[in-house]
Biopython code that builds the backbone (N, CA, C, O; Angstrom):
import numpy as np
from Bio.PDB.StructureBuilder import StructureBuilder

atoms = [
    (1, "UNK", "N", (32.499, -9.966, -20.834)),
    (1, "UNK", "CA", (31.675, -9.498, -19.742)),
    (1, "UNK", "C", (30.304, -10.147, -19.866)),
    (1, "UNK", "O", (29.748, -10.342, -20.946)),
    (2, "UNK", "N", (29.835, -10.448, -18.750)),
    (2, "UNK", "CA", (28.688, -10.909, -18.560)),
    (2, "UNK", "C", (27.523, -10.939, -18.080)),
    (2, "UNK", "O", (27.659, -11.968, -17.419)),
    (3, "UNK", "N", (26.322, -10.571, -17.861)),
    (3, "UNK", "CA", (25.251, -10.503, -16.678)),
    (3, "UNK", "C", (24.500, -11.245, -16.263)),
    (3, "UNK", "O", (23.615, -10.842, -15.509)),
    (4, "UNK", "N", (24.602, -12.605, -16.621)),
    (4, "UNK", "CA", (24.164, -13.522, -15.857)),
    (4, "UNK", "C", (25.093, -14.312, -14.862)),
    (4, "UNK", "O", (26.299, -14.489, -15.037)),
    (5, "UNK", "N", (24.115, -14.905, -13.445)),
    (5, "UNK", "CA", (25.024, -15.462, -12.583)),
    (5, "UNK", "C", (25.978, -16.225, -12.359)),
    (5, "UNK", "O", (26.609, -16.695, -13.306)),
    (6, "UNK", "N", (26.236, -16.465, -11.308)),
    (6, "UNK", "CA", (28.112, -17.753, -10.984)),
    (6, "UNK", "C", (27.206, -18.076, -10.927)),
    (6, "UNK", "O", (26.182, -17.468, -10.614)),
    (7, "UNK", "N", (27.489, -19.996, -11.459)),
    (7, "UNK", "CA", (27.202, -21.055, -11.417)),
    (7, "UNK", "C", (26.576, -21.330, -10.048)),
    (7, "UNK", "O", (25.514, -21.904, -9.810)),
    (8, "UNK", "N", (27.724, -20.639, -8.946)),
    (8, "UNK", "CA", (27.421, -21.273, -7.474)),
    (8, "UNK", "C", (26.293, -20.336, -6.936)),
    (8, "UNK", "O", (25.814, -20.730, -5.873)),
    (9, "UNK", "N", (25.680, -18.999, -7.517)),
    (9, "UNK", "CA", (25.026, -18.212, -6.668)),
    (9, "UNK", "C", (23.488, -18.948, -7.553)),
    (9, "UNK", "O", (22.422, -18.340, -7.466)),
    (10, "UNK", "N", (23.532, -19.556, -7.922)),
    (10, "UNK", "CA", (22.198, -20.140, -8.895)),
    (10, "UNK", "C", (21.378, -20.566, -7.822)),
    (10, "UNK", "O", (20.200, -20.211, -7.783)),
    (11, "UNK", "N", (21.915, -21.349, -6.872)),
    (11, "UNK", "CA", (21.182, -22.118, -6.183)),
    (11, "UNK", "C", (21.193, -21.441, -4.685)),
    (11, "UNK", "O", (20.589, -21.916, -3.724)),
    (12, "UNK", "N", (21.810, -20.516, -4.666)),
    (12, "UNK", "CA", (21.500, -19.955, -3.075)),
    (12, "UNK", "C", (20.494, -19.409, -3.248)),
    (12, "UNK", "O", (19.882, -18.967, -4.220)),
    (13, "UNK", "N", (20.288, -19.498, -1.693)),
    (13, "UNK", "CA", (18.790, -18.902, -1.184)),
    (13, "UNK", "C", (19.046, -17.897, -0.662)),
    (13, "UNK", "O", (20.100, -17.975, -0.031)),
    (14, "UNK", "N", (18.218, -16.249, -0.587)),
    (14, "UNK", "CA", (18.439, -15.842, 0.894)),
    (14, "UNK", "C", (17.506, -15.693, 1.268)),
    (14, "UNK", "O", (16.392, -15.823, 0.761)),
    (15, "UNK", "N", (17.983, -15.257, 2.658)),
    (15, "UNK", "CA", (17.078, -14.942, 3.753)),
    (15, "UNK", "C", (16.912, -13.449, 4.192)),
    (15, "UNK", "O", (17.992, -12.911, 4.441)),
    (16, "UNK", "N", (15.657, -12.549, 4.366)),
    (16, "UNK", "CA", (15.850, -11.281, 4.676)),
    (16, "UNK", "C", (15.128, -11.532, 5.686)),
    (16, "UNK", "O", (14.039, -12.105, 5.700)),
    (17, "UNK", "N", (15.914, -10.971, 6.825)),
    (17, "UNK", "CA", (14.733, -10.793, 8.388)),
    (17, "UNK", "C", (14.253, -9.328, 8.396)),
    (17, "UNK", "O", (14.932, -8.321, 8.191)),
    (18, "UNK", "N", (12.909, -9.426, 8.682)),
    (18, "UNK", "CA", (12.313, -8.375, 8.583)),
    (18, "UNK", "C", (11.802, -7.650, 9.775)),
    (18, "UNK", "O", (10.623, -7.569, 9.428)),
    (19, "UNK", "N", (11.854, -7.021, 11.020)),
    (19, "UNK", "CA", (11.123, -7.217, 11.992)),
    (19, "UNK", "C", (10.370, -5.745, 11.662)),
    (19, "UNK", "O", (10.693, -4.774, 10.978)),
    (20, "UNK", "N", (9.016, -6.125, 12.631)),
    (20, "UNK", "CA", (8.051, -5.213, 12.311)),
    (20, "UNK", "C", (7.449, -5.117, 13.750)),
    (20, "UNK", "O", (7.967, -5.680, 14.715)),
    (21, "UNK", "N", (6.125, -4.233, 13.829)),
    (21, "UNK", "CA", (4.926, -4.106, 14.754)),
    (21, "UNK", "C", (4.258, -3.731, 14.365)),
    (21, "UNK", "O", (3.815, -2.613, 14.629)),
    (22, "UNK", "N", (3.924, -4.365, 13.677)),
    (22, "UNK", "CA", (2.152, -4.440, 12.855)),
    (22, "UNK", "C", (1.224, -4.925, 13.878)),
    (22, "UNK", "O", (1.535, -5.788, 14.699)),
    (23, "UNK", "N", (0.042, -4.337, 13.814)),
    (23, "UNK", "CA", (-0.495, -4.812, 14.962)),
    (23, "UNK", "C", (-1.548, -6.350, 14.708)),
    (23, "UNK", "O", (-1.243, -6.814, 13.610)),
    (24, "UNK", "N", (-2.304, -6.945, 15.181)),
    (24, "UNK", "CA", (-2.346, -8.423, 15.328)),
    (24, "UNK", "C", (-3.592, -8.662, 13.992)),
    (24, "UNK", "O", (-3.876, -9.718, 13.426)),
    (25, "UNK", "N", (-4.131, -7.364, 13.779)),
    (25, "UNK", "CA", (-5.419, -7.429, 12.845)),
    (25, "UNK", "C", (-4.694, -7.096, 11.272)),
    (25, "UNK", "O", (-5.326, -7.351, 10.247)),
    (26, "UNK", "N", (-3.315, -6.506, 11.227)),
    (26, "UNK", "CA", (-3.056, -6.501, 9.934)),
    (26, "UNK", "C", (-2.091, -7.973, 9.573)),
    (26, "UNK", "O", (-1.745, -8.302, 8.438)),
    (27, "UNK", "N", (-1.813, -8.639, 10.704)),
    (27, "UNK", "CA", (-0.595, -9.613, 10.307)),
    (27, "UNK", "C", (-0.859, -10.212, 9.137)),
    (27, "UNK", "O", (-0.123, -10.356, 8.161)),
    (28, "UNK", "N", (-2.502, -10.712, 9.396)),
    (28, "UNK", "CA", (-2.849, -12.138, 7.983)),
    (28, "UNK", "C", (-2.109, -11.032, 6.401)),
    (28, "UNK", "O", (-1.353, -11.413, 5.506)),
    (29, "UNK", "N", (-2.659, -9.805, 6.601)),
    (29, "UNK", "CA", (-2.450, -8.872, 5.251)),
    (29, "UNK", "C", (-1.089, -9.137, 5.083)),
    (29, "UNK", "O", (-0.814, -9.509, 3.943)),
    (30, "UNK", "N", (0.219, -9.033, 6.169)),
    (30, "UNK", "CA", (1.475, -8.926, 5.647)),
    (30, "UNK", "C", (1.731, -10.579, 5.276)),
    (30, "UNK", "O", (2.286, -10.934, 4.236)),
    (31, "UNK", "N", (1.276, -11.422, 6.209)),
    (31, "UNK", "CA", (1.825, -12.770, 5.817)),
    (31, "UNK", "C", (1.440, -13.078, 4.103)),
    (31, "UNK", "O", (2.256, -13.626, 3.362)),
    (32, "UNK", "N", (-0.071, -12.581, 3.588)),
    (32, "UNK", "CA", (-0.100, -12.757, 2.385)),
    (32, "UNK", "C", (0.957, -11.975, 1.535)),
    (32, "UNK", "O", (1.468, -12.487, 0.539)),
    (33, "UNK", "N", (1.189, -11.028, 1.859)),
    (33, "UNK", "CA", (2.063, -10.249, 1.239)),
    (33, "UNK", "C", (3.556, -10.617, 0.869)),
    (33, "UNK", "O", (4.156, -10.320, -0.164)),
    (34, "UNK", "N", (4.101, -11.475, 2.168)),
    (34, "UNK", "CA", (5.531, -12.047, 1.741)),
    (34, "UNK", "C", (4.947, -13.088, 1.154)),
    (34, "UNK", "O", (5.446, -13.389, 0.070)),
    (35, "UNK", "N", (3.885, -13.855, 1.583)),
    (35, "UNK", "CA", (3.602, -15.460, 0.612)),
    (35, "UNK", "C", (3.546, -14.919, -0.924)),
    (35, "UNK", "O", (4.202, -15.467, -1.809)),
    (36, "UNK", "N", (2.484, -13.498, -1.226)),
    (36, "UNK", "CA", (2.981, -13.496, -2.865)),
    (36, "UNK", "C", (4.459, -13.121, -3.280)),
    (36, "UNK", "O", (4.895, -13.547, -4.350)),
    (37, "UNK", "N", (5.117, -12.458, -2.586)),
    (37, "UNK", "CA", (6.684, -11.954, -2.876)),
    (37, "UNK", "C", (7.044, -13.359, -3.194)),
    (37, "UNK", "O", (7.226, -13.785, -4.334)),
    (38, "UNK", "N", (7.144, -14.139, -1.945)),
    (38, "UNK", "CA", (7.942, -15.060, -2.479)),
    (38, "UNK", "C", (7.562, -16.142, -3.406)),
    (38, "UNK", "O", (8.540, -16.788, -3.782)),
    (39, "UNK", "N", (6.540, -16.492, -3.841)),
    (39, "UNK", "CA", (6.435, -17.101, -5.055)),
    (39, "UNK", "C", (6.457, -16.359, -6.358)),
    (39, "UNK", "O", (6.043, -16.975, -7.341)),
    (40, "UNK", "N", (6.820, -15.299, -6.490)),
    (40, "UNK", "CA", (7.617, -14.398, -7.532)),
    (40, "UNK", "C", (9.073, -14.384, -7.153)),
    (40, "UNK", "O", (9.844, -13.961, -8.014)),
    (41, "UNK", "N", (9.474, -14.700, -6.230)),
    (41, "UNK", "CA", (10.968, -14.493, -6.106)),
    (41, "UNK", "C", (11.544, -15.948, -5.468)),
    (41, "UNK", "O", (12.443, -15.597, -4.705)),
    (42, "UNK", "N", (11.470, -16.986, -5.442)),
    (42, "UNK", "CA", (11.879, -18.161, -4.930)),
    (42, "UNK", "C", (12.686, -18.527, -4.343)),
    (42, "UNK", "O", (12.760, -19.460, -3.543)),
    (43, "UNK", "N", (13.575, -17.618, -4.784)),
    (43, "UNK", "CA", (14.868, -17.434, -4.000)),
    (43, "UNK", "C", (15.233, -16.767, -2.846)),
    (43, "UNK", "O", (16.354, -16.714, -2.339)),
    (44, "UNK", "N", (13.968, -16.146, -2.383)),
    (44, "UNK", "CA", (14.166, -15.169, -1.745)),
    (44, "UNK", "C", (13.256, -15.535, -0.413)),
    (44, "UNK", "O", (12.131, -15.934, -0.712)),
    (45, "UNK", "N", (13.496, -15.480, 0.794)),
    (45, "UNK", "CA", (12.559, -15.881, 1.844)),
    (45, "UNK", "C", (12.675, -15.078, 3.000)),
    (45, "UNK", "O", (13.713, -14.863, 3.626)),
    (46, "UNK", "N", (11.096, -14.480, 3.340)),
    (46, "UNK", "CA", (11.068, -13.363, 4.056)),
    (46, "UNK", "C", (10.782, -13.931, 5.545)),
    (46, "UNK", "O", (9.921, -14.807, 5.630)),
    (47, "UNK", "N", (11.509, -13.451, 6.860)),
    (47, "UNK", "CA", (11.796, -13.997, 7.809)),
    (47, "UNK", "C", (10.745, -12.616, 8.743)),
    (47, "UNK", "O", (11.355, -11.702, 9.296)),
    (48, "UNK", "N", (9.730, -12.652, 8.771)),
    (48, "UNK", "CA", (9.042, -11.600, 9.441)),
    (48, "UNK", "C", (9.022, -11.851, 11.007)),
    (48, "UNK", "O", (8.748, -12.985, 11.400)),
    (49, "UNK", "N", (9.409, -10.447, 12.277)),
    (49, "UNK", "CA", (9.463, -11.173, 13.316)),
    (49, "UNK", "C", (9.124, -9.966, 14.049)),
    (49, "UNK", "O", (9.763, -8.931, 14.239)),
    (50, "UNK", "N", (7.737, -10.419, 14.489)),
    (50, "UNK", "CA", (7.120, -9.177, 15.395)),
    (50, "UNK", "C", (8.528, -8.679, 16.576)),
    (50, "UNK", "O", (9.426, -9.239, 17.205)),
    (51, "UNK", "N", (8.063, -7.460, 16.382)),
    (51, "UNK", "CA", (9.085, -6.633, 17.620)),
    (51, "UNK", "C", (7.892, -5.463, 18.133)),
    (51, "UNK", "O", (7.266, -4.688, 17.410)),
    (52, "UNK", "N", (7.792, -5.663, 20.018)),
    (52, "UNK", "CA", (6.575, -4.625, 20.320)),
    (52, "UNK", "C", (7.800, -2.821, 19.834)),
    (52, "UNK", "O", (9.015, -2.743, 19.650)),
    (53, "UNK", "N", (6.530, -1.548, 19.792)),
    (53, "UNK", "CA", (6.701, -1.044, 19.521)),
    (53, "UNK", "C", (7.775, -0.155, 20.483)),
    (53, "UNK", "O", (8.330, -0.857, 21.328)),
    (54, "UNK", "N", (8.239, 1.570, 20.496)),
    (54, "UNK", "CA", (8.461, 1.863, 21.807)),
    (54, "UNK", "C", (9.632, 1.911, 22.044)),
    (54, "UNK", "O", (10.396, 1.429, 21.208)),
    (55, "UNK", "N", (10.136, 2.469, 23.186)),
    (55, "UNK", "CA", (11.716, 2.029, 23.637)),
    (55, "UNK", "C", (12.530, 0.944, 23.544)),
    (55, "UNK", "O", (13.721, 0.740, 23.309)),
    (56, "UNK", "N", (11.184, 0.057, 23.891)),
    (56, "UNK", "CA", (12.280, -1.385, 23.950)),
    (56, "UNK", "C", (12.853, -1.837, 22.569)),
    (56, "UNK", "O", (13.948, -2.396, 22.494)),
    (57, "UNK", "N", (11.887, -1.512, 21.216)),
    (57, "UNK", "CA", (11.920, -1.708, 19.899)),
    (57, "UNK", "C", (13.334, -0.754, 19.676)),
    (57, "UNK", "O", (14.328, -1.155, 19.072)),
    (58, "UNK", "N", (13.235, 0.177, 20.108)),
    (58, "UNK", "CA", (14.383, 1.255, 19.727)),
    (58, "UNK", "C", (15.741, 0.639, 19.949)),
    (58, "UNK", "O", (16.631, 0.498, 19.111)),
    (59, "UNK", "N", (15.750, 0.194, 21.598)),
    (59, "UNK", "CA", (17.388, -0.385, 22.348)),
    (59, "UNK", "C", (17.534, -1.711, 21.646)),
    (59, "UNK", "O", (18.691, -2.081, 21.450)),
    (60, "UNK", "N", (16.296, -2.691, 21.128)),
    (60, "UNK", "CA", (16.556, -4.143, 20.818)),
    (60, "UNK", "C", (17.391, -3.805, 19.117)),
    (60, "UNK", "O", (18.277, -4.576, 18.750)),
    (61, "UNK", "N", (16.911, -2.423, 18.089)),
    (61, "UNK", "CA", (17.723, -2.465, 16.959)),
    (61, "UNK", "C", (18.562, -1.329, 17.749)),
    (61, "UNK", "O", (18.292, -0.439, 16.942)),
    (62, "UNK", "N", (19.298, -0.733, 18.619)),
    (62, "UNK", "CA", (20.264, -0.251, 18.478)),
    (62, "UNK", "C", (21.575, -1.271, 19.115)),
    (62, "UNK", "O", (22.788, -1.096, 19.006)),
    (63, "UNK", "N", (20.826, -2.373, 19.802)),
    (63, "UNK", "CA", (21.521, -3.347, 20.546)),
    (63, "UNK", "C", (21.675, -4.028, 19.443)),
    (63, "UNK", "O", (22.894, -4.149, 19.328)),
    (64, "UNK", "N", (21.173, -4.536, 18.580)),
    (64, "UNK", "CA", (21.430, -5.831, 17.358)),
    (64, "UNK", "C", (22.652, -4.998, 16.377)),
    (64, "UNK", "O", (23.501, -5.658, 15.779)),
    (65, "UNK", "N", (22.617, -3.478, 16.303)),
    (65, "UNK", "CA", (23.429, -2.878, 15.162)),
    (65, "UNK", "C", (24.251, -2.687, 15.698)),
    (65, "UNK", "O", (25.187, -2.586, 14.905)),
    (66, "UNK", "N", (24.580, -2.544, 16.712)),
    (66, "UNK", "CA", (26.265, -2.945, 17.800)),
    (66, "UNK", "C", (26.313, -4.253, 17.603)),
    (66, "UNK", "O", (27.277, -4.426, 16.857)),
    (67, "UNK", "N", (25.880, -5.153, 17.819)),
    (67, "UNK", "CA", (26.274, -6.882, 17.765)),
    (67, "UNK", "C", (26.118, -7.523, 16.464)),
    (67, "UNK", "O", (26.046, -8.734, 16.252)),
    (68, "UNK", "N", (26.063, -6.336, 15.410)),
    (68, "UNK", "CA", (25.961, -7.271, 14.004)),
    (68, "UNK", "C", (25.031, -8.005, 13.673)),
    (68, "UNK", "O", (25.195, -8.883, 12.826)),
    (69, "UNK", "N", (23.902, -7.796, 14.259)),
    (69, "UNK", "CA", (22.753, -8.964, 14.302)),
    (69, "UNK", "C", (21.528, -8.100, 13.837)),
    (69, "UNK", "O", (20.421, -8.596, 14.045)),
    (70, "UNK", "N", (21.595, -6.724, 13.161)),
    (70, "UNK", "CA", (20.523, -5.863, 12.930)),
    (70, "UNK", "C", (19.471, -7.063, 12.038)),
    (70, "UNK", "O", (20.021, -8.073, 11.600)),
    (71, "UNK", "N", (18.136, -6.884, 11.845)),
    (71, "UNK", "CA", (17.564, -7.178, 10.691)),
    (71, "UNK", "C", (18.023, -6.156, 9.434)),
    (71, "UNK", "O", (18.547, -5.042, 9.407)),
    (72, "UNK", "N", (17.508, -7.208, 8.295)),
    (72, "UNK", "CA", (17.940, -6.758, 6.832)),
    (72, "UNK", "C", (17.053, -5.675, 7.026)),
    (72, "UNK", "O", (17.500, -4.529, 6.995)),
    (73, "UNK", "N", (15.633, -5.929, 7.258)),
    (73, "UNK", "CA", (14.816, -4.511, 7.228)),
    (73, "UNK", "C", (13.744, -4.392, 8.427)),
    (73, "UNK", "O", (13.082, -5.353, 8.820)),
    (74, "UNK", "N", (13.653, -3.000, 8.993)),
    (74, "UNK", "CA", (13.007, -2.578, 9.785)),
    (74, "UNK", "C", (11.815, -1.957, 9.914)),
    (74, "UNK", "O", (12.035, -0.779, 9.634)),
    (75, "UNK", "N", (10.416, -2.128, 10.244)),
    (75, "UNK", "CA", (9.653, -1.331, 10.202)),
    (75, "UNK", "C", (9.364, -0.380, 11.984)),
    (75, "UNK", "O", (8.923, -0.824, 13.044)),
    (76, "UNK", "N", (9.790, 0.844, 11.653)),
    (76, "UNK", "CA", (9.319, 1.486, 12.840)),
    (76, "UNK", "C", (8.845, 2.593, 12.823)),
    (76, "UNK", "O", (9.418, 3.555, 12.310)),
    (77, "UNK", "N", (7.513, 2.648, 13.483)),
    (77, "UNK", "CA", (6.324, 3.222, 13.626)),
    (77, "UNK", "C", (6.866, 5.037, 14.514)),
    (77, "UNK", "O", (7.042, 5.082, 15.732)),
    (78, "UNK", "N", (6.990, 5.954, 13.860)),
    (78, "UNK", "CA", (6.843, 7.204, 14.769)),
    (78, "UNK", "C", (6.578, 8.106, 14.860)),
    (78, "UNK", "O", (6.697, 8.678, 15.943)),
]
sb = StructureBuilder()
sb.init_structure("model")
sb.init_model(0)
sb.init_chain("A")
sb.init_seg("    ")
for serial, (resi, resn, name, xyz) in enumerate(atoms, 1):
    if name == "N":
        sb.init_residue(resn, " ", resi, " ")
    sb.init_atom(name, np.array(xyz, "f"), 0.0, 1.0, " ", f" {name:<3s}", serial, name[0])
structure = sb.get_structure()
């Protein structure tokens, strides 16, 4: 038994999409925030993607989690 990785997962990357609504005065704060994540984690690359807040935010992740297309993670404001 072992706990280090397959050979083949060494070199994958992922990708986590993140969508949020942060509003326009905190963005620089989050962009620094994935820029330090990911130079602690290299492997790892954060896909941040404004979504406005509200109904439409609500139907666009209940529409993506019917079509398999949810983001990895969600921020919603309520």
């Amino acid at each position: 038994m072992s706990c280090s990785k397959r050979n083949d997962q060494i070199d994958n990357k992922i990708t986590i999409t993140f969508w949020h609504s942060f509003v326009a005065s905190t963005i620089p704060s989050l962009e620094e925030l994935i820029k330090r994540f990911e130079v602690e984690h290299p492997e790892i690359t954060i896909k941040a993607q404004y979504v406005p807040t509200g109904d439409a935010l609500v139907q666009k992740l209940i529409t993506a989690i019917q079509s398999q297309t949810a983001p990895d993670i969600s921020w919603i404001h309520a």
